[in-house]
TIMILO-859714 format. One record per residue: y, z, x of N, C-alpha, C in turn; residue in three letters. Coordinates in steps of 0.05 Angstrom, whole numbers, padded with zeros to 5 digits, always signed. Layout:
REM residues N
YZXYZXYZXALA;...
***
This chain:
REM residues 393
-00076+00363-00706-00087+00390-00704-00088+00399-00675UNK;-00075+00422-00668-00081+00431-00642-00102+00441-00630UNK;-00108+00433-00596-00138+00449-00588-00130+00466-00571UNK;-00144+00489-00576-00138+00514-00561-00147+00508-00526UNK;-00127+00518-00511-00137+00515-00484-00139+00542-00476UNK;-00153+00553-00468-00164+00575-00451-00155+00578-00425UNK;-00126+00590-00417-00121+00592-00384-00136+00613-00368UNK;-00147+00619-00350-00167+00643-00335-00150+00639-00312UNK;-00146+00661-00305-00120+00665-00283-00124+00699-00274UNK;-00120+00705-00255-00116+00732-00242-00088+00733-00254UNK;-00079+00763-00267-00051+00766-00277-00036+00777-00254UNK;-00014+00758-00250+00006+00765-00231+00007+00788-00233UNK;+00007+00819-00208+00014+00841-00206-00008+00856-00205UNK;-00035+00844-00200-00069+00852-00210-00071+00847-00180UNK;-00087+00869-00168-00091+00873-00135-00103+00846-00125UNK;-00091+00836-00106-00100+00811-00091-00082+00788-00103UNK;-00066+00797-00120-00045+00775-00132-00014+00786-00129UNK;-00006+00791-00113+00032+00810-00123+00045+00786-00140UNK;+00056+00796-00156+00065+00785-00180+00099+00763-00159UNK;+00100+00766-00142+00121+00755-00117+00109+00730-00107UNK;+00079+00734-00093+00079+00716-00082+00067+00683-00097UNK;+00056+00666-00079+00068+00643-00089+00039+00639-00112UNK;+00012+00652-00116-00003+00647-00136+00015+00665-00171UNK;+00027+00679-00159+00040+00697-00189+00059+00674-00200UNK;+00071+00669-00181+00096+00650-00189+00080+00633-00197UNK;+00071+00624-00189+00048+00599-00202+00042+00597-00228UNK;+00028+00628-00236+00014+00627-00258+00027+00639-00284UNK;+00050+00650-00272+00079+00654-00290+00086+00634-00302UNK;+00094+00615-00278+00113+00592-00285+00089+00569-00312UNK;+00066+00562-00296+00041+00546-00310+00048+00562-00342UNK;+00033+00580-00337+00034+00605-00369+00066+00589-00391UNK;+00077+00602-00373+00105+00597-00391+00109+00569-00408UNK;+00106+00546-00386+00110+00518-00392+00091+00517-00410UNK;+00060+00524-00412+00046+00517-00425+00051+00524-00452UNK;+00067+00554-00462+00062+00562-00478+00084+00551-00492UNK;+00107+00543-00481+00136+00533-00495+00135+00502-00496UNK;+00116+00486-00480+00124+00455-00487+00119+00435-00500UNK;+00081+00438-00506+00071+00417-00513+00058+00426-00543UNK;+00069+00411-00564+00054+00405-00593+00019+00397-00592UNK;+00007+00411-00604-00015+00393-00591-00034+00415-00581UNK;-00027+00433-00563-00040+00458-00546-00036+00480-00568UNK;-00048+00497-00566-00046+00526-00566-00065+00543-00555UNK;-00040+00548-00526-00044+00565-00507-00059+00596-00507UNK;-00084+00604-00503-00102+00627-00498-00102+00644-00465UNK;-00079+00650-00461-00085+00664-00428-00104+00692-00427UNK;-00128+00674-00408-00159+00698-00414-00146+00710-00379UNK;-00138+00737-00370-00136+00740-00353-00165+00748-00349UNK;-00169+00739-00311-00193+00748-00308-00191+00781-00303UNK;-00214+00788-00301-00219+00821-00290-00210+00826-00264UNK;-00196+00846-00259-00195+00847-00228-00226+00867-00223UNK;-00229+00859-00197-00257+00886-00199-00251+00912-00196UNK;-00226+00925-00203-00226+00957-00203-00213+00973-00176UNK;-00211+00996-00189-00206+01012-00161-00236+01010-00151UNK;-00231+01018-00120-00253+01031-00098-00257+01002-00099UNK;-00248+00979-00100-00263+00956-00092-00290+00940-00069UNK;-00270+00960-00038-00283+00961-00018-00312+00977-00023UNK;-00317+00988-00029-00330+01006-00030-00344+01009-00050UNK;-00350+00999-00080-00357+00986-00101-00383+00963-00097UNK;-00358+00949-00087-00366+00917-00091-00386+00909-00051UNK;-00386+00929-00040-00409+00930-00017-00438+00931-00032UNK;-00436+00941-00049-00465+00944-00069-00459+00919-00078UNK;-00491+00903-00073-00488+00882-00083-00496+00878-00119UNK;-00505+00894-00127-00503+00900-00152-00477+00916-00175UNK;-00462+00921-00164-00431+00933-00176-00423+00895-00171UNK;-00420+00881-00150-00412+00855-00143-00419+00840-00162UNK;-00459+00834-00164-00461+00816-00185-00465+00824-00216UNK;-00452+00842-00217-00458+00856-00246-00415+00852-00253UNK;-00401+00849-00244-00363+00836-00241-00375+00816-00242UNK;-00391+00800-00221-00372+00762-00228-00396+00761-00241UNK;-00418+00763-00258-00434+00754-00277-00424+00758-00302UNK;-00406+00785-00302-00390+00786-00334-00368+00765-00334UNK;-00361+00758-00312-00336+00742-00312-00348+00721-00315UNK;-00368+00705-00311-00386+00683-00315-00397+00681-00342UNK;-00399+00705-00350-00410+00698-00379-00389+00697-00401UNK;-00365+00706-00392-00343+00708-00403-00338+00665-00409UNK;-00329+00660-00392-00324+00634-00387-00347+00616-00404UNK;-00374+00620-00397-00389+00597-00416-00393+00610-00443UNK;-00384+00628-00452-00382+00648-00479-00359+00636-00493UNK;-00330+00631-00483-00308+00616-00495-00303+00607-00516UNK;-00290+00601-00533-00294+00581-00566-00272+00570-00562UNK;-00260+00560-00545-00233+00553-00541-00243+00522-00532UNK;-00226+00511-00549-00231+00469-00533-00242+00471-00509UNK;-00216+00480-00498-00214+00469-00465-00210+00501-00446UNK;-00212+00484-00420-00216+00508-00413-00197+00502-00382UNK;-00180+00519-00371-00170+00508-00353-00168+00533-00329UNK;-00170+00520-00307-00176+00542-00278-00158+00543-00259UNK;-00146+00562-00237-00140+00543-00214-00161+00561-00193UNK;-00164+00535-00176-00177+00548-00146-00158+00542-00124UNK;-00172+00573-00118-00198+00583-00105-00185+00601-00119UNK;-00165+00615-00136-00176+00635-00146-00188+00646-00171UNK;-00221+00640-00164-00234+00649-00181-00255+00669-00171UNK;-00270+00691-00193-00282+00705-00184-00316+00701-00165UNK;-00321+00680-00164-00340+00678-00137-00325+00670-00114UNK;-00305+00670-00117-00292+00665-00077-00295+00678-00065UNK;-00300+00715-00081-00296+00738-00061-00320+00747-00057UNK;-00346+00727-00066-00369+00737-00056-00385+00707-00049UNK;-00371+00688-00040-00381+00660-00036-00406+00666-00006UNK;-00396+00687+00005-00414+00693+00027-00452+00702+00023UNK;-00454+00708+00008-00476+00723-00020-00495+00708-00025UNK;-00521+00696-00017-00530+00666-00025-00535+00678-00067UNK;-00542+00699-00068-00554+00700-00088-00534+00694-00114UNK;-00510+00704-00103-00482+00699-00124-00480+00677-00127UNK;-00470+00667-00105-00468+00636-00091-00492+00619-00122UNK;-00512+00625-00113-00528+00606-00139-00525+00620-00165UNK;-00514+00646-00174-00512+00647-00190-00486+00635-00204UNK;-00468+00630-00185-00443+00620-00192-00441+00589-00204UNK;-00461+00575-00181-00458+00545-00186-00482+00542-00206UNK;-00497+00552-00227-00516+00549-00246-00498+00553-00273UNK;-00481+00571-00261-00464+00580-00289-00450+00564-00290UNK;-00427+00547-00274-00411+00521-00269-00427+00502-00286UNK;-00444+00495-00266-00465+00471-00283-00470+00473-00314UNK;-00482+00510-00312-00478+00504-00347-00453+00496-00360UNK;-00429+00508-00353-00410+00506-00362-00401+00480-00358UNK;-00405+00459-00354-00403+00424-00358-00413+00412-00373UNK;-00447+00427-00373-00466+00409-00393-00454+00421-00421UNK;-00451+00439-00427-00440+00452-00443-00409+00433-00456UNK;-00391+00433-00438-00375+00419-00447-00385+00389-00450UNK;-00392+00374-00442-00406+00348-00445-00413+00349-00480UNK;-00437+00364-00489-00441+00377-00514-00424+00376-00535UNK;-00404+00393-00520-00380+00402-00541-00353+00382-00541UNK;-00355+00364-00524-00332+00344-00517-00303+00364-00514UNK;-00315+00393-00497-00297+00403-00489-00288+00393-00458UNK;-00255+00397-00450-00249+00391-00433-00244+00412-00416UNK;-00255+00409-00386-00251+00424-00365-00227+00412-00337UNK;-00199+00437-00342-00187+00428-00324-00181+00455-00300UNK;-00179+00436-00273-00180+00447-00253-00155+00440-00241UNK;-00144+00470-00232-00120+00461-00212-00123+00469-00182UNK;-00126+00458-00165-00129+00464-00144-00102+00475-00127UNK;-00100+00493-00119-00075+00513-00102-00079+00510-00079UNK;-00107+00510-00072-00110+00515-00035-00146+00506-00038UNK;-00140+00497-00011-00166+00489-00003-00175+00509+00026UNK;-00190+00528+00014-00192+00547+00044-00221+00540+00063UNK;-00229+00521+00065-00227+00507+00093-00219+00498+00104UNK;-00200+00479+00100-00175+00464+00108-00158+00485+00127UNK;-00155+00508+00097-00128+00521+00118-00141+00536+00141UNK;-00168+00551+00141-00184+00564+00168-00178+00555+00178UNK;-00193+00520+00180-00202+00497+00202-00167+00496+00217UNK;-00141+00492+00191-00122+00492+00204-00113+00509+00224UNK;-00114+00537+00213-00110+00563+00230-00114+00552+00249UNK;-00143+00550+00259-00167+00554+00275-00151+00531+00296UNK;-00146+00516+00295-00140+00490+00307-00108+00493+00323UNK;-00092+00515+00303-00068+00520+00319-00069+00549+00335UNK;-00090+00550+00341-00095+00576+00355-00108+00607+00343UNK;-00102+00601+00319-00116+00634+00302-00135+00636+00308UNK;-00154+00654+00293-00180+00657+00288-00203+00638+00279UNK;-00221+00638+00298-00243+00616+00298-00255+00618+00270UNK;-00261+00597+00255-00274+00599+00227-00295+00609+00218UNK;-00288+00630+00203-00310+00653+00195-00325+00649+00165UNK;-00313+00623+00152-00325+00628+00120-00359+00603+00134UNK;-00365+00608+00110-00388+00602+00109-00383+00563+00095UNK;-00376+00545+00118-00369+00521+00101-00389+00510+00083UNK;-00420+00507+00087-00442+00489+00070-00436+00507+00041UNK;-00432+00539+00038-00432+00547+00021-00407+00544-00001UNK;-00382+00546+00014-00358+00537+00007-00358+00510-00010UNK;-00370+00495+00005-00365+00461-00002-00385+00457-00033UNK;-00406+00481-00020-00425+00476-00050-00418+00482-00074UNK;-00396+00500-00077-00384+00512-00100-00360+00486-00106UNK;-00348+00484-00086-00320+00464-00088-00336+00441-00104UNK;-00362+00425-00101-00374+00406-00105-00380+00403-00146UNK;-00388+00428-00144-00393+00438-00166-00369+00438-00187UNK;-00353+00460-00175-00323+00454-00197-00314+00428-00196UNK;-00306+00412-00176-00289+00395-00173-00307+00376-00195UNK;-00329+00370-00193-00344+00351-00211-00341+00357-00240UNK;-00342+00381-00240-00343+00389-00273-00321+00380-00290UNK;-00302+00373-00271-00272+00368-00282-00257+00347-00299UNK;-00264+00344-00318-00251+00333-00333-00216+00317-00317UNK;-00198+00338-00308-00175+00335-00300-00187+00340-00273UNK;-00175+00339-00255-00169+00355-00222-00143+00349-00215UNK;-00128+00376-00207-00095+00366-00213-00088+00373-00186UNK;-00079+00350-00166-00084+00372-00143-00056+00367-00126UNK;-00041+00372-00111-00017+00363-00091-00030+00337-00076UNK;+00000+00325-00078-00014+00296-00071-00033+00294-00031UNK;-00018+00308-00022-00039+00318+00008-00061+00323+00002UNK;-00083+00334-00024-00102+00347-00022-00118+00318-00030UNK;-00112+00294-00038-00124+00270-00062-00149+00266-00032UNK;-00142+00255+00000-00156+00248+00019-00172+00272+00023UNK;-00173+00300+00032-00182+00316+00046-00206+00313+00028UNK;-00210+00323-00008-00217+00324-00028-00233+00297-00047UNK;-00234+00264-00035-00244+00246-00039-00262+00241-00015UNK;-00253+00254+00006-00279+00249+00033-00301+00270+00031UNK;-00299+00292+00019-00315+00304+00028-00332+00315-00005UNK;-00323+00311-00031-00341+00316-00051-00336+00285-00068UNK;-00359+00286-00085-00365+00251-00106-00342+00265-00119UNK;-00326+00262-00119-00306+00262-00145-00295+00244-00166UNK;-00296+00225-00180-00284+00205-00195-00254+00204-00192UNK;-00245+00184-00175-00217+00180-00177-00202+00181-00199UNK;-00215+00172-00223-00190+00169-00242-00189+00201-00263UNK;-00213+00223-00244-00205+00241-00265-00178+00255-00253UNK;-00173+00246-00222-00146+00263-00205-00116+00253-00212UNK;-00103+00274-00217-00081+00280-00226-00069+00289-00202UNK;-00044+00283-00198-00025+00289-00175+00005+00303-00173UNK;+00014+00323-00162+00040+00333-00166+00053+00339-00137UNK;+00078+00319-00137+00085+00327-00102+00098+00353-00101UNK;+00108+00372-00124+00119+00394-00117+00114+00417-00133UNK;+00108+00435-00136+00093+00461-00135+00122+00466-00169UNK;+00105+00482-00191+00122+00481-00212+00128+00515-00200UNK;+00162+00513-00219+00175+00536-00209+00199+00545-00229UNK;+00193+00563-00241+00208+00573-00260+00221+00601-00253UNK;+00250+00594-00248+00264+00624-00235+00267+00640-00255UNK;+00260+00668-00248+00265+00685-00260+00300+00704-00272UNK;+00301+00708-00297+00327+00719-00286+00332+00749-00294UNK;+00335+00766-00267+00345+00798-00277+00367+00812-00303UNK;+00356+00826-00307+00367+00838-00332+00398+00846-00331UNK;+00405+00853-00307+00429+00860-00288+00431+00859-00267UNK;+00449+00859-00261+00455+00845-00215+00444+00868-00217UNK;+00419+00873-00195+00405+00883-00182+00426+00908-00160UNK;+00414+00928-00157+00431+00941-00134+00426+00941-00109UNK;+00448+00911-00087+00434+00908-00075+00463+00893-00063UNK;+00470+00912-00045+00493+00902-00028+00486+00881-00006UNK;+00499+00856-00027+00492+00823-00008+00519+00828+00011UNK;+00510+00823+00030+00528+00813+00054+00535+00789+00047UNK;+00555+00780+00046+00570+00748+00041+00572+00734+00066UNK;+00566+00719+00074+00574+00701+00096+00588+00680+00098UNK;+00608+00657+00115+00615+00634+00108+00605+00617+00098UNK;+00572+00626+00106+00549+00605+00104+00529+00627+00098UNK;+00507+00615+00070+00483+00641+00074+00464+00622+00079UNK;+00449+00627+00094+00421+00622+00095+00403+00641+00089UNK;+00378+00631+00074+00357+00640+00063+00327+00634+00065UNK;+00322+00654+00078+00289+00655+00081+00273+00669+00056UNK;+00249+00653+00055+00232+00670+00029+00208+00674+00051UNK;+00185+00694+00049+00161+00693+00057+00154+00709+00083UNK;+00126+00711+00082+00119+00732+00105+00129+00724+00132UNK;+00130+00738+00149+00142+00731+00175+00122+00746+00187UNK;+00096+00724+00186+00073+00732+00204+00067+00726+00226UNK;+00042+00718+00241+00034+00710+00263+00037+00682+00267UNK;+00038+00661+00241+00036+00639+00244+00066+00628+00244UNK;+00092+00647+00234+00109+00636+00238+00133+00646+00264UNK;+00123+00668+00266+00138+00687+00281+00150+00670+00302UNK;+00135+00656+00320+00147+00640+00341+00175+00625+00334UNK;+00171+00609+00314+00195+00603+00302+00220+00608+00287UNK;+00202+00633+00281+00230+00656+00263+00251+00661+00288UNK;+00233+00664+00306+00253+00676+00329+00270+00654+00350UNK;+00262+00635+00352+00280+00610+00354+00301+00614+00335UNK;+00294+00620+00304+00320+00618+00290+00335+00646+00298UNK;+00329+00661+00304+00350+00685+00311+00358+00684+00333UNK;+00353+00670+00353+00367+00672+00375+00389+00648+00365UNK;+00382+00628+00352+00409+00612+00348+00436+00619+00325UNK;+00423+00646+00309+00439+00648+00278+00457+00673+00300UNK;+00447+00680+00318+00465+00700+00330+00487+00694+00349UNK;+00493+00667+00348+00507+00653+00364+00534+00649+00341UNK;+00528+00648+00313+00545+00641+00288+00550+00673+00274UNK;+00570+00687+00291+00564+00717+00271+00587+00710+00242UNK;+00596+00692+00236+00599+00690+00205+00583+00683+00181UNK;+00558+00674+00201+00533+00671+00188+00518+00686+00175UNK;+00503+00683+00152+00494+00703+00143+00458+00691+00146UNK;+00435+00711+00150+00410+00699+00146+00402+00727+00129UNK;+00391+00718+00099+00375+00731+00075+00349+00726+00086UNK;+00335+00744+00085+00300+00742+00078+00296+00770+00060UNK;+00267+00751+00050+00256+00765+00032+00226+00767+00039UNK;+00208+00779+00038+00179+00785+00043+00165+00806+00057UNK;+00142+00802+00062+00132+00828+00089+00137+00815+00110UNK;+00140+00842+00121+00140+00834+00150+00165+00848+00162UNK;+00178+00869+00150+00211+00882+00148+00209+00893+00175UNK;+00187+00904+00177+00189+00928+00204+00194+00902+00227UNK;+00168+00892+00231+00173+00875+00253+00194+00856+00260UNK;+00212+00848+00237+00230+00827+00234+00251+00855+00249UNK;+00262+00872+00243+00281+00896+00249+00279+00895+00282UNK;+00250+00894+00286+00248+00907+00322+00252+00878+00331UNK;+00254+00858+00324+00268+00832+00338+00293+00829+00333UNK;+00306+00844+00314+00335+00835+00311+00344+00859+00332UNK;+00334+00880+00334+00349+00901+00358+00343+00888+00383UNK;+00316+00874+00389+00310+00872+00417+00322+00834+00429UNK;+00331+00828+00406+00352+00798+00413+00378+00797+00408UNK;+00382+00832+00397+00407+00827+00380+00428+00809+00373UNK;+00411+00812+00337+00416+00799+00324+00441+00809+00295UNK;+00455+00814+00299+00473+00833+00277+00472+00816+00250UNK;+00464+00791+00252+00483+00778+00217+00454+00766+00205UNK;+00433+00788+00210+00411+00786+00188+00404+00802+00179UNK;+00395+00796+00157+00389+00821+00128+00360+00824+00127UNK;+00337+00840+00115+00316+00837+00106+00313+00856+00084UNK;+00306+00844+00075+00297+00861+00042+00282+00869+00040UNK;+00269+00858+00054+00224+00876+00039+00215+00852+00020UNK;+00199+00869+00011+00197+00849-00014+00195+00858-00036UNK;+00214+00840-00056+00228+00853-00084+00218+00827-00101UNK;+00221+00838-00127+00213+00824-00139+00222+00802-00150UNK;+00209+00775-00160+00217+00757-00162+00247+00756-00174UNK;+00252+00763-00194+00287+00762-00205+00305+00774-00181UNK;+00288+00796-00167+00313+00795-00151+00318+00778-00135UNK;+00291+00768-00123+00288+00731-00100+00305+00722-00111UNK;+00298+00711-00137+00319+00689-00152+00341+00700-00147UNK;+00360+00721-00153+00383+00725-00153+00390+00724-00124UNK;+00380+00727-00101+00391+00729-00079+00392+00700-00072UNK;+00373+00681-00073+00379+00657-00064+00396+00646-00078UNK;+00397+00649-00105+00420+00628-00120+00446+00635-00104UNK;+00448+00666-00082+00468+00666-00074+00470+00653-00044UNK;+00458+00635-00038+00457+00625-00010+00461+00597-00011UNK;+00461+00582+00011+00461+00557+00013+00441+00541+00029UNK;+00430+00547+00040+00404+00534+00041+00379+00541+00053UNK;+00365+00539+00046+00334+00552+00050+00317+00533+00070UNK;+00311+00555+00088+00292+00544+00115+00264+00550+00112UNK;+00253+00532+00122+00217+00526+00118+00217+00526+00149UNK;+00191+00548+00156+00186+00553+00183+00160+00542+00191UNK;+00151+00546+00176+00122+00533+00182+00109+00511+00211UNK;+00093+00521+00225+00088+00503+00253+00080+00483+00247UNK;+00090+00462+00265+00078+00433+00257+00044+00428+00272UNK;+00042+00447+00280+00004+00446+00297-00010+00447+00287UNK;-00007+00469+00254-00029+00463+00236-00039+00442+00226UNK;-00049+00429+00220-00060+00413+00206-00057+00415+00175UNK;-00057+00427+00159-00063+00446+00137-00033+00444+00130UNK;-00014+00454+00136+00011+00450+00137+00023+00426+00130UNK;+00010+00404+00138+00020+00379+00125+00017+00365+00097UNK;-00011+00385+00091-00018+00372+00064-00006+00383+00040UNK;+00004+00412+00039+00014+00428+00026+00048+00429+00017UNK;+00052+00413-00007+00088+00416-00011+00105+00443-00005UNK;+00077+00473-00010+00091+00498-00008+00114+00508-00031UNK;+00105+00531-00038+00114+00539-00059+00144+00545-00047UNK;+00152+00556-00023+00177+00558-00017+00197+00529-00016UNK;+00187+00509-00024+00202+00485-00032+00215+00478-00055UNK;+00199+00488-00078+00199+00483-00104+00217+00514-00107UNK;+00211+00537-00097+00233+00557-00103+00263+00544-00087UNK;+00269+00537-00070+00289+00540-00061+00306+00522-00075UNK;+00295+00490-00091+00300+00473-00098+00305+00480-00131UNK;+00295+00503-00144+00301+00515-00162+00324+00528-00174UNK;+00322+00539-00147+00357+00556-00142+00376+00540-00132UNK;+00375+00513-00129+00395+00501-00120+00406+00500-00093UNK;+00382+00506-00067+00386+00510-00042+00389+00482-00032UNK;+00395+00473-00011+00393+00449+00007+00367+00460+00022UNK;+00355+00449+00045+00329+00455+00054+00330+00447+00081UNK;+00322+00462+00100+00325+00450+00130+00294+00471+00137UNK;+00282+00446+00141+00260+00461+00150+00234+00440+00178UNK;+00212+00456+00186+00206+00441+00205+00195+00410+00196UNK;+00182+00398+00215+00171+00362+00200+00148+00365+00198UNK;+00143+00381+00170+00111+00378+00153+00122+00351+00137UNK;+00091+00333+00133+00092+00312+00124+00106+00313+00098UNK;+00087+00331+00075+00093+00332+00056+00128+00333+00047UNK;+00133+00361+00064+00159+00375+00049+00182+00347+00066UNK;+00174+00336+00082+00187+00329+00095+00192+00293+00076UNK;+00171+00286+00063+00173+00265+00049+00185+00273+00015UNK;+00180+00307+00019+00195+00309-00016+00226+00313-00015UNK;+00231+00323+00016+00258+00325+00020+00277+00286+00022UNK;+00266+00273+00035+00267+00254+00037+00282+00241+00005UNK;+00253+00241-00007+00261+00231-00043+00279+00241-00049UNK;+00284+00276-00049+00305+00285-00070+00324+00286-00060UNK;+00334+00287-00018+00360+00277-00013+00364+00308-00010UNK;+00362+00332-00012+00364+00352-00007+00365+00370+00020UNK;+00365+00355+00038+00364+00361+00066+00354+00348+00098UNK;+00349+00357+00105+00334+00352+00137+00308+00371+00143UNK;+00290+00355+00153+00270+00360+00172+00259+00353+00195UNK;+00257+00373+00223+00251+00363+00248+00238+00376+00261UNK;+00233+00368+00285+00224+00399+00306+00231+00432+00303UNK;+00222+00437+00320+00238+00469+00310+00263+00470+00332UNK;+00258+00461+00365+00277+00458+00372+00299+00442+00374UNK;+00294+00427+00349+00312+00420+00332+00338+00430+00321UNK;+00315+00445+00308+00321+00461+00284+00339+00479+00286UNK;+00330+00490+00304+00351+00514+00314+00376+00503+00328UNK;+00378+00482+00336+00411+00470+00347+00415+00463+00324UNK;+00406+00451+00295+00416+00436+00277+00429+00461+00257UNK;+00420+00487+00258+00421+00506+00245+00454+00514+00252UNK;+00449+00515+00269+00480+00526+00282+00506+00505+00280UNK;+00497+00475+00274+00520+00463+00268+00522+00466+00236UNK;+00494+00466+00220+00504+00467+00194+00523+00499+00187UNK;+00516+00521+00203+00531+00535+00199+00558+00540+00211UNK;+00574+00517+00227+00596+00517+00238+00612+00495+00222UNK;+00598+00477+00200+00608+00448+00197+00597+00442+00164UNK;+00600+00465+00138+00589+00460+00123+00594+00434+00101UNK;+00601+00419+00115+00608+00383+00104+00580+00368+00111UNK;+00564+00375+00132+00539+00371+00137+00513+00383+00113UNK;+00526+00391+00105+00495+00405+00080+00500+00398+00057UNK;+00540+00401+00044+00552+00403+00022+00534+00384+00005UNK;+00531+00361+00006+00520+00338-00003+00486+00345-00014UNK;+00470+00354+00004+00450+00358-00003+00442+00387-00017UNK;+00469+00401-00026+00465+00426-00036+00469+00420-00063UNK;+00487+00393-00062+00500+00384-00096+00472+00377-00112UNK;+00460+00354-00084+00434+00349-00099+00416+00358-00105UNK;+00411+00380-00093+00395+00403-00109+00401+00415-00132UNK;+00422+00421-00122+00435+00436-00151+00427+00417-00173UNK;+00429+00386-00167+00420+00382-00194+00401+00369-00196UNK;+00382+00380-00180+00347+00371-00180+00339+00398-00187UNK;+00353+00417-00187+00341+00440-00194+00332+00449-00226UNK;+00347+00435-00244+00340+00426-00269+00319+00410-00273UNK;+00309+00396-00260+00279+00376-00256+00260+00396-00259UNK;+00264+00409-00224+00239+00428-00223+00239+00441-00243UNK;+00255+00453-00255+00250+00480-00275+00236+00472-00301UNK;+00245+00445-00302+00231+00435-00338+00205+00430-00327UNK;+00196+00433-00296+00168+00432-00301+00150+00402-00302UNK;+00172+00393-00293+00163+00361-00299+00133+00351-00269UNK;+00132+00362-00259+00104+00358-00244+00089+00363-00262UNK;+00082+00384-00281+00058+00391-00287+00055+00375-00320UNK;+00083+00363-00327+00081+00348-00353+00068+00331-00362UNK;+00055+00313-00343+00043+00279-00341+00019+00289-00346UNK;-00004+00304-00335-00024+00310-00358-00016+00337-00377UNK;+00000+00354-00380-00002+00353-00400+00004+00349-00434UNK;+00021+00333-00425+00031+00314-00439+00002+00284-00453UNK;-00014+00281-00428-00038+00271-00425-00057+00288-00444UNK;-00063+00311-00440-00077+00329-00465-00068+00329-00479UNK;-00046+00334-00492-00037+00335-00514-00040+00308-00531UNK;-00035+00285-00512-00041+00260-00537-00072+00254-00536UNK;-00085+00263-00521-00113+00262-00529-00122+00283-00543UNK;-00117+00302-00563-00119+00318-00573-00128+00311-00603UNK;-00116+00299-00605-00124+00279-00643-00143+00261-00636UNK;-00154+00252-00610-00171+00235-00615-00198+00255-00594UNK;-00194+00273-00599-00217+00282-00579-00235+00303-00606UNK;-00215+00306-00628-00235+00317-00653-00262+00319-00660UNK;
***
């Protein structure tokens, strides 16, 4: 007999989520697998509420605030569904974790919602996406902005969910950060070294005159403050290769433009940001996808990054900086290189003069890219629920 699981998820395309970046893809890809694989489940996706137009301006009243995440709270321990499954941080007390009064209204309702399941021998699973102290503290440490969340309050909520959890499913970087600092029971943690990723595919080639290169390279993602330094190491070296081609996709169009005029750079493209089928279609047309990310963060190392599991989808090779993680998943799957950045940027320019250097690790993607897609990180529990399902009656 099957038990209904209950997914609560912000719906990709719902303000504070673009259905592009890497929580939509997430909860697309999760949704999908869940609903097509396992005997055993039947899948309930409860999107949460977004709080509305005028949000700013709404939700300053602290009563419009706790009158949203109290319905959303009562929603959740209201449920009739077995199980019940989350990911954090995005849930609706993150955006008022600053609040003491939410703040305890949040973690009373949690609490109920355990004792409750305890009761009901319902199961509570948690997926963890991001840990946002980690990444502040990271910021903070490679120069950003000094840490502004409120950590005793943060940790008090994290303490709360993480306990309640039946499952805790987290990237294998998060098992240490996440066993030092809340009681968690080891054997309820579940582990995935690479982010699930299910490409999308357009209805028709998109209208969207690709520049062809000898060689494409492909960027996904914002080209913000934290990577900028190194985006531009890669353009001063991709402009040395004008048969080269460099694809990006994300925000950041204007500013990426006034560095290609002021280093000129002629053999890079930017898109903006389009939507996922068209990502997919543009990278399946490239050959290998670069990870920029600074090695100073801290935060950076624990995270596999959703631009791994996309590029590895589409069948990219991967040359990106030496984060631990991506750098040990590249390793296993044989799919590329990782090093410095001024590395990176000399290594860039031979893969694009010498493509016998990549060929190999583009094959192997290509056919690891069938792995990622069936989803096989997120299979092992649930595959795990599902055979505890007849005996959890």
């Amino acid at each position: 007999m099957s038990r209904q699981l209950a997914f609560y998820a912000f719906e990709p395309g719902a303000p504070g989520v673009p259905a592009a970046s890497a929580t939509g893809v997430f909860v697309r890809s999760l949704a999908n697998l869940l609903a097509s694989a396992t005997p055993g489940i039947d899948l309930q996706v409860r999107w949460l509420r977004p709080a509305g137009r005028g949000t700013g301006r709404r939700l300053a009243r602290w009563g419009a605030a706790a009158g949203w995440m109290a319905g959303e709270l009562v929603r959740l321990l209201g449920d009739p569904a077995d199980d019940l499954l989350f990911i954090y941080p995005k849930l609706p007390i993150m955006a008022h974790v600053g609040q003491p009064v939410m703040l305890g209204l949040a973690i009373w309702a949690y609490r109920a919602l355990a004792m409750k399941a305890r009761l009901r021998r319902r199961r509570i699973l948690v997926i963890v996406e991001d840990l946002p102290v980690e990444m502040a503290e990271g910021r903070a440490t490679a120069g950003g902005p000094p840490v502004e969340l409120d950590v005793k309050r943060l940790r008090a909520i994290e303490t709360v969910i993480f306990r309640a959890a039946d499952r805790l499913i987290v990237p294998e970087g998060f098992v240490v950060p996440i066993r030092d600092r809340h009681p968690v029971d080891p054997d309820r943690i579940r582990t995935f070294r690479r982010n699930i990723y299910l490409p999308a595919e357009p209805e028709g080639a998109p209208a969207i005159d690709f520049d062809d290169g000898a060689v494409n390279f492909f960027y996904s993602g914002s080209v913000d403050a934290h990577v900028a330094a190194n985006f531009r190491e890669i353009l001063r070296s991709i402009r040395n290769a004008p048969q080269t081609r460099l694809h990006v996709c994300g925000p950041g169009r204007e500013a990426v433009e006034e560095w290609l005029h002021e280093l000129a750079v002629p053999n890079v493209t930017h898109y903006g940001q389009v939507a996922i089928d068209v990502h997919d279609w543009l990278a399946r047309r490239c050959d290998v996808g670069l990870i920029l990310y600074p090695t100073d963060n801290p935060y950076n190392h624990l995270t596999p990054t959703m631009k791994y599991s996309a590029y590895l989808a589409n069948g990219l090779a991967v040359l990106s900086t030496d984060l631990r993680c991506v750098a040990e998943n590249v390793r296993k799957d044989g799919v590329g290189q990782t090093m410095p950045i001024a590395e990176l940027a000399l290594e860039l320019m031979r893969w694009a003069t010498r493509p016998q250097l990549w060929e190999s690790a583009k094959a192997r993607a290509e056919t690891e890219a069938a792995v990622v897609r069936s989803g096989v990180e997120m299979k092992s529990w649930i595959d795990e629920l599902a055979a505890e399902s007849g005996s959890v009656e």
